[in-house]
N, C-alpha and C positions, 0 to 999 in steps of 0.2 A: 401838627399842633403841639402835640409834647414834644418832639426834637425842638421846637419853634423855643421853646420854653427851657429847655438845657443852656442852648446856646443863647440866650438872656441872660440865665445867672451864670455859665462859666464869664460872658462877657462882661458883668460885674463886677465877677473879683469873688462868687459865691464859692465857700469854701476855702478861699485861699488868702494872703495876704489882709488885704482888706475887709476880711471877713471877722478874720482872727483880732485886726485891732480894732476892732467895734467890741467881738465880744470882750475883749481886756478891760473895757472901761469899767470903773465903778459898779456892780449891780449888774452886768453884761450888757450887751448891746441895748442903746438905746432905744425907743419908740420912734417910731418915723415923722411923731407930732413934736417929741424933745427935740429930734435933730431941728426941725423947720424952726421951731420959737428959739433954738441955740443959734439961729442961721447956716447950717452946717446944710446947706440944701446937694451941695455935692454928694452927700451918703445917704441921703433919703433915699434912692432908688432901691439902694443892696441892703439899707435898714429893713424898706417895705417885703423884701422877697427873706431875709433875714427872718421877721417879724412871721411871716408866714409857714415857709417851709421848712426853719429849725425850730426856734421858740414855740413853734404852733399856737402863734397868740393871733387873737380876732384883728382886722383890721378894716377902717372903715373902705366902704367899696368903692368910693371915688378915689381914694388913695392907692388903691391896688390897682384900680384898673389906669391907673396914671404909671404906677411903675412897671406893669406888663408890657409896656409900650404894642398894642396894637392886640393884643391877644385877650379878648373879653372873657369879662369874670364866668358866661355862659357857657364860652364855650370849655375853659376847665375844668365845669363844673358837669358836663358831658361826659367830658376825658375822665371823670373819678376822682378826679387832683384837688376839688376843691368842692365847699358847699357853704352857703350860707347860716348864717347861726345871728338870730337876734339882732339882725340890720345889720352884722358885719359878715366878714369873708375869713373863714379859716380851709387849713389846706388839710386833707384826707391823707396825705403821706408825710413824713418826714424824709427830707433828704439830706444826706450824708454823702460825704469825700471821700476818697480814699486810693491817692496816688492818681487825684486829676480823674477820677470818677465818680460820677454823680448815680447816687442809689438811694433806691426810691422802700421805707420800708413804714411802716405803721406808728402812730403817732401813740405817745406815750398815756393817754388816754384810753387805747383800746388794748390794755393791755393784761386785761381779765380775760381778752379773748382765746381761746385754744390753738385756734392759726394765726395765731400773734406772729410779726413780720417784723427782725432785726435788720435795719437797715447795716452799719458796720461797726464789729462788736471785738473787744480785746481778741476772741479767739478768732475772727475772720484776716485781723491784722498780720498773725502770729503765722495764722497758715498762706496769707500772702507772702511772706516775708522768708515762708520754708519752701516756695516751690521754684524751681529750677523752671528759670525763661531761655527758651531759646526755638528757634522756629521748626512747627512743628506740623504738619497734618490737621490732626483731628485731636480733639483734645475732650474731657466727660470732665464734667463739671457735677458731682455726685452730692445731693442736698444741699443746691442752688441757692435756697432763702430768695433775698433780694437779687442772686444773680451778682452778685460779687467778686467770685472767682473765675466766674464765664467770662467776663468784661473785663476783668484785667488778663485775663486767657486769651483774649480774640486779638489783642496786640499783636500775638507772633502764634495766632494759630489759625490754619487755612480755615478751619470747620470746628465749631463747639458747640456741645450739647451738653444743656443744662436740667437736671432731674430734680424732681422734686413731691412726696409726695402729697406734699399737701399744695392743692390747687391756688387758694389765694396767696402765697408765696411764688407761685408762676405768673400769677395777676401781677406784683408788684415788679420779679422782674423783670417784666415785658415791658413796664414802663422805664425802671431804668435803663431795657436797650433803647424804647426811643429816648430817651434822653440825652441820650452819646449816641445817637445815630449810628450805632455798631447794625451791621446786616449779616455780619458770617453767625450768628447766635442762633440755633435753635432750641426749644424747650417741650421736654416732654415728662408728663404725669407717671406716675408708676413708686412704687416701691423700692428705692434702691438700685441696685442692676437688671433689676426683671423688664425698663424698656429697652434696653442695650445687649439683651442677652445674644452669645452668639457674637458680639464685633471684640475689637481692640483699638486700644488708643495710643498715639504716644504719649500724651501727658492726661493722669488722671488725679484730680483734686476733689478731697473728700473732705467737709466740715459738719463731720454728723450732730445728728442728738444724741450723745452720747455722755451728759453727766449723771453721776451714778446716783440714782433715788428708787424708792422700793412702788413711785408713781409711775404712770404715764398717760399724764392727761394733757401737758402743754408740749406741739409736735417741738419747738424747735428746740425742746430741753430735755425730755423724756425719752423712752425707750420702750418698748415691751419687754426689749430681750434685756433681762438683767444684770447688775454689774458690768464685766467689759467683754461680755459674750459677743456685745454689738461692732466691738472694736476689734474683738482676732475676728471676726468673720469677714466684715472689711477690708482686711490687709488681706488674706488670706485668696478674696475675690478680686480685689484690684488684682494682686501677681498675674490671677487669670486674664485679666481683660486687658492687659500692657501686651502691646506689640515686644519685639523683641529691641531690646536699646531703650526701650521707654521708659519713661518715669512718674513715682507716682507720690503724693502727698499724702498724709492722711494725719487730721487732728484725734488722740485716741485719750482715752482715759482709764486707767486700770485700780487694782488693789496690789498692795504689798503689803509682807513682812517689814517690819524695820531696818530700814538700810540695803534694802532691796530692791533698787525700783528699777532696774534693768531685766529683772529674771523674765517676768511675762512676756514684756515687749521681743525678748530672745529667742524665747519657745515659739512666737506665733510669727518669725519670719525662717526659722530653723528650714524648714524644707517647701519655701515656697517659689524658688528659682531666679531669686534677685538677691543682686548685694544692698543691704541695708543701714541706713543712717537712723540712729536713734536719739533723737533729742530730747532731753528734759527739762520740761520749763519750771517743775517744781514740785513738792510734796504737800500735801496738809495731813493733819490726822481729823478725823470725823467731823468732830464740831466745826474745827475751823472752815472743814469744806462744805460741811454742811449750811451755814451761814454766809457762806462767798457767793452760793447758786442757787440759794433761796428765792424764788421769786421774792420782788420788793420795790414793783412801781411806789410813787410817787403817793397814790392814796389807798395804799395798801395797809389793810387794818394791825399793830405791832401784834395785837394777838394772833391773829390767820398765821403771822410767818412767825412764831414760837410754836404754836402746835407741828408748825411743818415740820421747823429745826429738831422739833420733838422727835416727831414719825421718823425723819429720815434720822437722826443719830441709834433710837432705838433700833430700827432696821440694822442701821451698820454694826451695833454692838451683838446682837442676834446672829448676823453671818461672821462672827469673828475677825471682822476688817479693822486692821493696826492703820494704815495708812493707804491713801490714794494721790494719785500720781497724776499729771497730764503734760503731753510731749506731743512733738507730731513725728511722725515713723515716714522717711522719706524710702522708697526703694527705687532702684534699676535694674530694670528684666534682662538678665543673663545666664539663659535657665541651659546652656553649655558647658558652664563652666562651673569651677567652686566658687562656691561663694564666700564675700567677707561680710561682719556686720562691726558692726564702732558704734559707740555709747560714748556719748558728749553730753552734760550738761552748760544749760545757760546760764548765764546770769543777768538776769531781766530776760524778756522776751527777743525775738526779732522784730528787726524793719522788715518794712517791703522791699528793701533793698539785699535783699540776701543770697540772690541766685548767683552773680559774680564768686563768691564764698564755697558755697553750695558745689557747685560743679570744678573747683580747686580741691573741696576735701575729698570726691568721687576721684578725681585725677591722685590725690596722697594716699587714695584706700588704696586704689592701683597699683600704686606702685610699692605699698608696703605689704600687702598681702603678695603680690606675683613674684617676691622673691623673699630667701628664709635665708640664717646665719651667713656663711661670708658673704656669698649672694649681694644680701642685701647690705650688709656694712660694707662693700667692696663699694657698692655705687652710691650710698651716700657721701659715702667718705670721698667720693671724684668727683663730685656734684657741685658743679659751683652756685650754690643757693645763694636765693634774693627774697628778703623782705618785702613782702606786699607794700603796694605806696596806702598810703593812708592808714596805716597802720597806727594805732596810738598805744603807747608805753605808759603805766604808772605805775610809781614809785614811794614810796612814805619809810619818812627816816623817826621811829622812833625811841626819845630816848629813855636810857634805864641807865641803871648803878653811874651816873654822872656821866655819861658819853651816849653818843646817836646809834643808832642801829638797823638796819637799813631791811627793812622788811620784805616779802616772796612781791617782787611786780606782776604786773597784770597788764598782759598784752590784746588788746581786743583790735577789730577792723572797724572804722566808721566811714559813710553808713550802714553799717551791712548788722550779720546777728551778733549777740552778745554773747557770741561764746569764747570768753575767756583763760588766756593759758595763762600759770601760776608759772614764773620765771624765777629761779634762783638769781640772785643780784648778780653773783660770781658768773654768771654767764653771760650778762647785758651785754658786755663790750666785746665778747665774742659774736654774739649776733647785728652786733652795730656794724662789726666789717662784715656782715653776711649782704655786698652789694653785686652778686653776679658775677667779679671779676679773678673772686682766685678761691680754688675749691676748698672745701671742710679741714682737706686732710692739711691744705697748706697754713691756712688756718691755726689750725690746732697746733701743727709742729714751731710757729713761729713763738708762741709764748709770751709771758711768764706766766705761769700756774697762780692761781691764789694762793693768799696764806693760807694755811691747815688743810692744802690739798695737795696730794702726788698727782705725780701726769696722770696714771692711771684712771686715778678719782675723779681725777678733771676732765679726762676723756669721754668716761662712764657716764656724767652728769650729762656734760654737751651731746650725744648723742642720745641719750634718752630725750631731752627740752628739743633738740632737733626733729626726733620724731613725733615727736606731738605734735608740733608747728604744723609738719608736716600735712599729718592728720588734720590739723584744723582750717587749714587754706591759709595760713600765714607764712609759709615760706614757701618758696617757689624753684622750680628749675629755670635759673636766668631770666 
């Protein structure tokens, strides 16, 4: 019955193309009564499923049960999916997209509730977008929600299991597995790692409650454990549960000093036996963060969420918190050897398209950490590096005292993360011959230096911007 009902809106075009230019219209998606009097009877179908399980608007039931095609308003209304309301038909979940995923999470009405269910939310994107796909065993899927990271984990993972402990969040995504008719997904209740204690996994994705408030009364926001105690325990417990070579994700949130936002996230992967990728998606200082995670449905009272912004900035001024942070902390269990860590900011968030990236800068950690002085200038300088394809360059020339000036470019991958490297200009055209076919050093030695630079200087630049690239999945070995 519910796979029955996936495979009707992916067949629509729910979520995707067609979905999107409905909602563009004026006002967002039309009603499924405008399309019909517009004549527009071709989009009525995806209006009516539109109308239903995003908008969460009433619709009459001869109308719904016309665009279900075969699957009656009773029996969804069995299934959880749907109930009647004042002669019309509204849907009990919203569902949401996300990379050709259908996920099923709590309609924005019910969202004074405590087990309140995000179907896909800025930070579920972010930490899709940080976790390294490639095929895998068994995979934990660590505060499931909707079941979001399970489902797009089951692509290229033998077995996943999704935890969660709050129950009606294992209600919703049990629906979104049938929805996508996934079968490798299992789900189980518990606390954290206390139903998994004792196993390992190779890929382990964590999207906790972990934004920082002095409450915890809403699970998928809150905490008991305060500040980002919940966030080194996390990391600190995945290391334990990663097979050896495995990898793990984890969305975290911390405090810092001013201009310090790597120190935490340092200290809590220092001795836990993987090398570690630390991403920063960004700083606020109290108020601003305070007001970005305030709760703030739709008929939320403006006073409720001022006393909140109250409570929590008070709180944060109390514990002496300059500023707070949030990044996702990727590691890989290599608990033989030394370890590396590298501290990357973004600029914007990641896509889901980020693991191509991902296991390029694992591959640059590699090989910048396993060798030191000539060592390692000996094999870059022989390397005949290549620019990632898709790679986009920009540039801005501007001007001052009456002539142009050619400002730091910014080298980013599309689609993948937005982690961008800051290119001196005077380098551009040395990286433009970086196509695989003649190494660094020949490179370098062919010339002509910039103005206001000796070789020296020019050497020192390029290989510094070389290794970064490095670092960041943008240049490659061949």
């Amino acid at each position: 019955m519910v796979e029955r009902l996936g495979q009707l809106l992916k067949k629509t075009g729910f979520g995707g193309g067609a979905h999107s230019e409905l909602a563009s219209l004026p006002g967002g998606a039309p009603s499924p009564e405008v399309l019909m009097a517009a004549g527009r009877t071709d989009a009525v179908q995806l209006a009516t499923l539109v109308a239903l399980f995003d908008r969460e608007a009433a619709v009459a039931p001869a109308i719904a049960e016309q665009a279900l095609e075969g699957l009656t308003i009773a029996q969804l209304v069995d299934a959880g999916l749907l109930e009647t309301d004042n002669g019309g038909v509204r849907a009990r979940v919203k569902v949401n997209v996300l990379d050709g995923v259908l996920l099923a999470g709590d309609p924005i009405r019910a969202s004074d509730n405590p087990d309140y269910v995000l179907g896909v939310t800025p930070a579920s994107v972010r930490v899709a977008g940080s976790t390294i796909r490639r095929r895998v065993k068994t995979v934990l899927d660590l505060g499931t929600g909707s079941g979001v990271q399970a489902l797009l984990a089951a692509r290229h993972g033998r077995k996943v299991t999704g935890v969660d402990i709050n129950s009606h969040a294992l209600f919703c995504a049990a629906i979104s597995q049938r929805l996508n008719g996934v079968r490798n997904v299992e789900w189980m209740e518990g606390d954290w790692f206390e139903p998994v204690r004792g196993k390992r996994f190779d890929l382990i994705v964590v999207n906790p409650s972990i934004i920082i408030t002095p409450d915890h009364t809403v699970l998928y926001r809150d905490s008991r454990l305060r500040a980002q105690e919940l966030s080194r325990r996390l990391v600190s417990q995945s290391a334990e549960h990663l097979n050896e070579g495995g990898f793990a994700t984890l969305l975290c949130h911390w405090t810092h000093p001013q201009g310090a936002w790597d120190y935490a996230p340092r200290e809590w992967v220092a001795e836990v036996g993987c090398d570690a990728l630390l991403l920063h998606f960004g700083s606020q200082e109290p108020l601003a963060y305070a007001m970005n995670n305030a709760v703030s449905g739709p008929d939320h009272d403006p006073a409720d969420i001022a006393r909140t912004v109250t409570r929590w900035t008070r709180y944060y001024r109390d514990s002496g918190i300059q500023q707070m942070s949030a990044g996702a902390i990727v590691l890989r269990r290599r608990s033989k050897q030394n370890n590396w860590v590298r501290a990357l900011q973004f600029q914007g968030g990641p896509a889901p398209a980020g693991s191509d990236q991902l296991g390029r800068m694992f591959a640059g950690g590699d090989l910048l950490a396993s060798l030191s002085g000539d060592q390692q200038l000996d094999k870059v300088l022989s390397t005949r590096w290549r620019l990632v394809d898709h790679n986009r360059l920009d540039q801005a020339l501007v001007r001052h005292n009456g002539g142009y000036g050619s400002m730091p470019a910014l080298m980013t991958h599309e689609p993948a993360t937005h982690l961008a490297a800051a290119v001196d200009p005077r380098i551009v055209p040395l990286l433009m011959a970086c196509d695989g076919r003649r190494s660094l050093a020949d490179l370098l030695a062919q010339g002509p230096w910039p103005d206001g630079l000796s070789e020296p200087q020019f050497n020192s630049l390029a290989l510094n911007t070389v290794g970064d690239l490095i670092a960041r999945g943008l240049l490659v070995d061949r």
